[in-house]
C-alpha positions in Angstrom: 59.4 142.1 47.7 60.9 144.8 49.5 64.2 144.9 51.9 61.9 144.6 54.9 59.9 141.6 53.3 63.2 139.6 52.5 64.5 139.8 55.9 60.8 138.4 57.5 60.9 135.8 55.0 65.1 134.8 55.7 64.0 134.6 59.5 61.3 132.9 59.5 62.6 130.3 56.9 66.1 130.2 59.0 64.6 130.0 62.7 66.3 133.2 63.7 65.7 136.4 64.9 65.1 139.8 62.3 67.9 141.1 63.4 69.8 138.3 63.2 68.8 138.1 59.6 69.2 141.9 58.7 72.6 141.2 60.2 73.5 138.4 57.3 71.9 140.4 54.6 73.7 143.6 55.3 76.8 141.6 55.5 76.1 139.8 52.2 75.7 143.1 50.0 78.8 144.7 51.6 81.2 141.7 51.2 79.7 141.8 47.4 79.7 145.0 47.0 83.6 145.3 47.8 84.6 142.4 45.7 82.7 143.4 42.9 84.0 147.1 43.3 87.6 146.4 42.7 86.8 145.1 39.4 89.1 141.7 39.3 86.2 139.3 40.8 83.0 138.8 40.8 80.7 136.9 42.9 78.9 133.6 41.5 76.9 131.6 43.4 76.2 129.0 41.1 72.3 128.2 40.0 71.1 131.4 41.7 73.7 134.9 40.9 76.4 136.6 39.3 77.6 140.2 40.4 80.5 141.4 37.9 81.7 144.4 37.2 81.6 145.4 33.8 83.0 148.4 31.6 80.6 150.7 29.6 82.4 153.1 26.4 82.3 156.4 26.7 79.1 157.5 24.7 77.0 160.7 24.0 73.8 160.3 23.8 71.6 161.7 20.9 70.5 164.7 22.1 73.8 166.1 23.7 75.1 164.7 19.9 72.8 166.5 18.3 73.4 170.3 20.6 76.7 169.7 20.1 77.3 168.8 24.1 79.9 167.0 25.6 79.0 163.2 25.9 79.0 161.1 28.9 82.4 159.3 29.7 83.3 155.8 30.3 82.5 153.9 33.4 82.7 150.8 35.4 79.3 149.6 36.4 78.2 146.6 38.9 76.0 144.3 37.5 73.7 141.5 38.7 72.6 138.5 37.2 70.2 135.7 37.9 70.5 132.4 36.6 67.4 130.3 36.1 66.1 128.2 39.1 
């Protein structure tokens, strides 16, 4: 299911217009998008999702390890995760 998709199905299963739905969605990802982006949060909503953000150790990958390349460094990375329904 596709962006598009999601919004037809959250109007038609909410009695409101596309728009309206978009609206909702859009303001969904950016509120969880902030909170998860500072890092100090994250967003459960409980019996459906968790967005965290988590911390990945800098690393170098076999093939820059093995032409002697600089590796990749650490990062924060936002993660998403259902829970079963």
């Amino acid at each position: 299911m596709n962006r598009s998709e999601l919004v037809a199905a959250l109007a038609d299963r909410a009695e409101v217009t596309r728009k309206d739905a978009d609206a909702v969605l859009a303001a969904l990802a950016e509120t969880v998008g902030e909170v998860v982006a500072k890092g100090d949060e994250k967003v459960t909503i409980p019996g459906f999702l968790t967005f965290e953000r988590t911390h990945r150790a800098a690393r170098t990958p076999g093939r820059l390890q093995r032409e002697g390349l600089r590796g990749l460094e650490a990062q924060g990375s936002r993660q998403g995760q259902v829970s079963g329904l």
